[in-house]
Structures are given as structure tokens and as C-alpha cells.
Biotite code that builds the C-alpha atoms (Angstrom):
import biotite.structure as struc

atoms = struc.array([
    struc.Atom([-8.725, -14.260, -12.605], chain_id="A", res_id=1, res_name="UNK", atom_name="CA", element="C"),
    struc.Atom([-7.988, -12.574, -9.490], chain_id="A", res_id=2, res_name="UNK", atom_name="CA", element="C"),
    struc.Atom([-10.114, -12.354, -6.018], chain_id="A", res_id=3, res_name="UNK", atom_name="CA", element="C"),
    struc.Atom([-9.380, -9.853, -3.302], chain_id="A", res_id=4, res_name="UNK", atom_name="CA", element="C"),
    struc.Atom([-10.875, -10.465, -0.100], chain_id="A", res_id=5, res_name="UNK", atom_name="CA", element="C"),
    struc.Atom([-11.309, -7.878, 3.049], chain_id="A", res_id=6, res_name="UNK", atom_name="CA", element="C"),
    struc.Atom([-10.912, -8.763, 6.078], chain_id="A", res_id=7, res_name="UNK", atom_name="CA", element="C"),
    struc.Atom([-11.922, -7.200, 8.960], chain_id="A", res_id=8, res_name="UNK", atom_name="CA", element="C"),
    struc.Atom([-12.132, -7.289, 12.834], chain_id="A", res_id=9, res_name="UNK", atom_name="CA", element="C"),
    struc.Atom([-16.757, -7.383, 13.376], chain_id="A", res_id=10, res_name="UNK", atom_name="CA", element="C"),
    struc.Atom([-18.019, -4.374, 15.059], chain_id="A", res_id=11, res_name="UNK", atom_name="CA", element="C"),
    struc.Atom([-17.539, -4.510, 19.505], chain_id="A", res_id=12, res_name="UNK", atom_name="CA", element="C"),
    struc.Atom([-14.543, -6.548, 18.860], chain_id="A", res_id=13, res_name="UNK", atom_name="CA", element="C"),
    struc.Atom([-11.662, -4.729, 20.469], chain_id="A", res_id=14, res_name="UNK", atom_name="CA", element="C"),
    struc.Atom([-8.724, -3.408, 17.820], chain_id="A", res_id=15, res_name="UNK", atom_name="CA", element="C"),
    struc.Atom([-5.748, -3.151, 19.458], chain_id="A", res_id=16, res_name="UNK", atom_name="CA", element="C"),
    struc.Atom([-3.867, -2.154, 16.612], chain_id="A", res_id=17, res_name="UNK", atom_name="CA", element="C"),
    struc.Atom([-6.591, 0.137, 15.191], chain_id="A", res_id=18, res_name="UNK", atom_name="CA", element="C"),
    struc.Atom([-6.134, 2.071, 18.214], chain_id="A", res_id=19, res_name="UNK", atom_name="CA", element="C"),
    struc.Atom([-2.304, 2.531, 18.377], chain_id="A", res_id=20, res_name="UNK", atom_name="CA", element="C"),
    struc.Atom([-2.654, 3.969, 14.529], chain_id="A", res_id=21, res_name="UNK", atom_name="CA", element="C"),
    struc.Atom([-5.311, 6.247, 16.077], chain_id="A", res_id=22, res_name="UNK", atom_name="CA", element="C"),
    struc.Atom([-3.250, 7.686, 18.759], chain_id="A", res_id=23, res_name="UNK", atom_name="CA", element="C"),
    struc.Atom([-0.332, 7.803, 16.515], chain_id="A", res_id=24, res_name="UNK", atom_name="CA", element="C"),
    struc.Atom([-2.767, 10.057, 14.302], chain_id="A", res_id=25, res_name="UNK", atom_name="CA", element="C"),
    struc.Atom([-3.542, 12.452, 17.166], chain_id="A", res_id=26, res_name="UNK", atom_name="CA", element="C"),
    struc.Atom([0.239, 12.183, 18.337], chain_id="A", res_id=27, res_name="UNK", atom_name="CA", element="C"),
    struc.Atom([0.914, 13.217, 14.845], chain_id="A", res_id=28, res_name="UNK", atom_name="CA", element="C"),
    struc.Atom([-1.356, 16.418, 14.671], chain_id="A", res_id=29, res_name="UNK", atom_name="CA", element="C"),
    struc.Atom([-4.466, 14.617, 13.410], chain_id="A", res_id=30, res_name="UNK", atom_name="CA", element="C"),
    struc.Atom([-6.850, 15.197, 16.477], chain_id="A", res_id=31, res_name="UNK", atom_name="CA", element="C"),
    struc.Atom([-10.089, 15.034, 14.100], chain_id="A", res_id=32, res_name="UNK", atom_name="CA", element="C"),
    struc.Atom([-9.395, 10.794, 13.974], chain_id="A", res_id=33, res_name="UNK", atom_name="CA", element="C"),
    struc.Atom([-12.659, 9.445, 15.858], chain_id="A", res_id=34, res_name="UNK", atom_name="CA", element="C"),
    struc.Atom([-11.742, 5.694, 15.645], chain_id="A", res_id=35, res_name="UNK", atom_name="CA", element="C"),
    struc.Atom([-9.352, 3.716, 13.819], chain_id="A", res_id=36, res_name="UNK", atom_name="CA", element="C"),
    struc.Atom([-10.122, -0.207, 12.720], chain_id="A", res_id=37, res_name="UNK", atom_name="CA", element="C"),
    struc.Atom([-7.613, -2.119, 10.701], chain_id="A", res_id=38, res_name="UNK", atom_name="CA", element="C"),
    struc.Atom([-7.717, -4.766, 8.830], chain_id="A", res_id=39, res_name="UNK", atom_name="CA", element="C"),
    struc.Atom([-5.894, -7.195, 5.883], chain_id="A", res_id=40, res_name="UNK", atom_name="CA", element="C"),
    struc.Atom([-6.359, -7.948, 2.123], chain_id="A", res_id=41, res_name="UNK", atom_name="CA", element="C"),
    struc.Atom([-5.598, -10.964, 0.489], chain_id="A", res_id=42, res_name="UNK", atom_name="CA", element="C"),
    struc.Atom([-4.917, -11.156, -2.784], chain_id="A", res_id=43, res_name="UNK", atom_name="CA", element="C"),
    struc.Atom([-5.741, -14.519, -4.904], chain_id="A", res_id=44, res_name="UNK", atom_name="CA", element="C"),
    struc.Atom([-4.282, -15.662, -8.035], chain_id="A", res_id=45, res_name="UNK", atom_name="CA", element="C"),
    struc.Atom([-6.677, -18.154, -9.551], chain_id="A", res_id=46, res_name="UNK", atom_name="CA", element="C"),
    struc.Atom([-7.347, -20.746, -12.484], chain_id="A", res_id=47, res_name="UNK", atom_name="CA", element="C"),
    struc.Atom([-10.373, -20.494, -14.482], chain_id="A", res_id=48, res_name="UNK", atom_name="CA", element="C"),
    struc.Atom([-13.276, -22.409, -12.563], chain_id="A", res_id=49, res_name="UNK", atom_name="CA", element="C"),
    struc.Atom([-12.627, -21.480, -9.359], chain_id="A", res_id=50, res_name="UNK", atom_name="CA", element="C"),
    struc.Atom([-16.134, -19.276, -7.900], chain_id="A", res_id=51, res_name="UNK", atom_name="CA", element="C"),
    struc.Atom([-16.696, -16.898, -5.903], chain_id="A", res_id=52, res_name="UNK", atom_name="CA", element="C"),
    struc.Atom([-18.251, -19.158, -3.568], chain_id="A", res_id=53, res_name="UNK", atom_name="CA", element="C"),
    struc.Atom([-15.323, -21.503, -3.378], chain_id="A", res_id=54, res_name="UNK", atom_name="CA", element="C"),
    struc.Atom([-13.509, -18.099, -2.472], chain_id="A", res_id=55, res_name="UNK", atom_name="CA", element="C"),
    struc.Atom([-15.736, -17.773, 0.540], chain_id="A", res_id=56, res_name="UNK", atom_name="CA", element="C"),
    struc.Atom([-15.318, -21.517, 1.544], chain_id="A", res_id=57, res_name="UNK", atom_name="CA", element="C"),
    struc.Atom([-12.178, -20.542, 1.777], chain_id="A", res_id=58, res_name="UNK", atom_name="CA", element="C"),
    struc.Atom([-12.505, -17.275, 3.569], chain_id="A", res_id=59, res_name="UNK", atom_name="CA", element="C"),
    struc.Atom([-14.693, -20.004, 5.984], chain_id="A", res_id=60, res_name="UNK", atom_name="CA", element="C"),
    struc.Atom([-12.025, -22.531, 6.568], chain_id="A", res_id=61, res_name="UNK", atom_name="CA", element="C"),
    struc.Atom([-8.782, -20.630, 6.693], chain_id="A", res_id=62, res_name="UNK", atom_name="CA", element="C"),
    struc.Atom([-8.832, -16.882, 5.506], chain_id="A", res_id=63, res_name="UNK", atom_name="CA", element="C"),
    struc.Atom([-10.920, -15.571, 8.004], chain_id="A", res_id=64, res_name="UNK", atom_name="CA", element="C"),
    struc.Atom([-11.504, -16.308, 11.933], chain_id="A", res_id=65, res_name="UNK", atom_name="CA", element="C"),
    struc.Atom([-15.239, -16.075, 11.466], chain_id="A", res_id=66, res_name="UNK", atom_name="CA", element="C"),
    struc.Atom([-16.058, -15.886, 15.169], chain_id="A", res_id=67, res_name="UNK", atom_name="CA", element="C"),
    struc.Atom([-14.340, -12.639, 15.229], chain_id="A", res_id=68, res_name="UNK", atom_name="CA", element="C"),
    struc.Atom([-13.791, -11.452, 12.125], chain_id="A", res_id=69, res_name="UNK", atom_name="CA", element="C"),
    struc.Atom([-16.285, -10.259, 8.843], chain_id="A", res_id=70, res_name="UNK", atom_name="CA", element="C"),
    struc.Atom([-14.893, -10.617, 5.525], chain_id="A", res_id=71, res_name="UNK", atom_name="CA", element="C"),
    struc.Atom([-15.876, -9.926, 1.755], chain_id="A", res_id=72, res_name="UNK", atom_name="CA", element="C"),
    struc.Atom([-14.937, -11.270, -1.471], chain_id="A", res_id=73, res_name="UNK", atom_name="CA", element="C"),
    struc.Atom([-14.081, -8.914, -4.555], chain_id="A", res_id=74, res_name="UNK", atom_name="CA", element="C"),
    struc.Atom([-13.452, -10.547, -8.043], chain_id="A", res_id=75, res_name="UNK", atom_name="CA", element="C"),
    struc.Atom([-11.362, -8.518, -10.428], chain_id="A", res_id=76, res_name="UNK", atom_name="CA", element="C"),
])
């Protein structure tokens, strides 16, 4: 079983590097880019009996910087 999980900066948190792909868009030709926000994906190989919450204990205790960032979980 697989789990994916997105993570991403929470809305008013400043993204630095969201913003230098933006400008790199407009520098580029693409004007019509309002905003830009970037973000990772983890991948996770794991065994049977492993949940979806243990995935987000995970997400809670290293994965993710919860203070700043949101994240979801995606088995597949």
C-alpha cells in the first residue's frame, strides 16, 4: 500500500519560493499568473496495517511543520 501526502505552506503564510516561480512565469511570457504557492509530496511505501491515521501522526510529528504548514493524506 502506498500513501501520498500534500504538503503545503497555510494560507497568509509568505511563499518565497512560490513567488520566484511566479515572476519567472511573467519573465517567461506568462503575465496571466495571479499567485504562485508551492509545495512537496511525499510518497510512502507501507506494510499492510499501517492507517491512514498513523499516516497523519506522522504528518504531526515529522512530515509536516503544522504551525505553518496544512497537509493531506491520499491512500493509493
Amino acid at each position: 500500500m502506498k500513501a501520498r501526502v500534500h504538503v503545503m505552506l497555510k494560507n497568509g503564510v509568505l511563499d518565497p519560493q512560490g513567488e520566484a516561480v511566479r515572476h519567472a512565469l511573467g519573465a517567461l511570457g506568462f503575465d496571466g499568473v495571479k499567485g504562485v504557492r508551492q509545495g512537496k509530496v511525499i510518497e510512502l511505501d507501507l506494510e499492510e496495517g499501517i492507517s491512514e491515521a498513523d499516516v497523519a501522526q506522522m504528518c504531526e510529528k515529522l512530515l509536516a511543520n503544522t504551525v505553518i504548514e496544512s497537509y493531506v493524506v491520499e491512500i493509493v
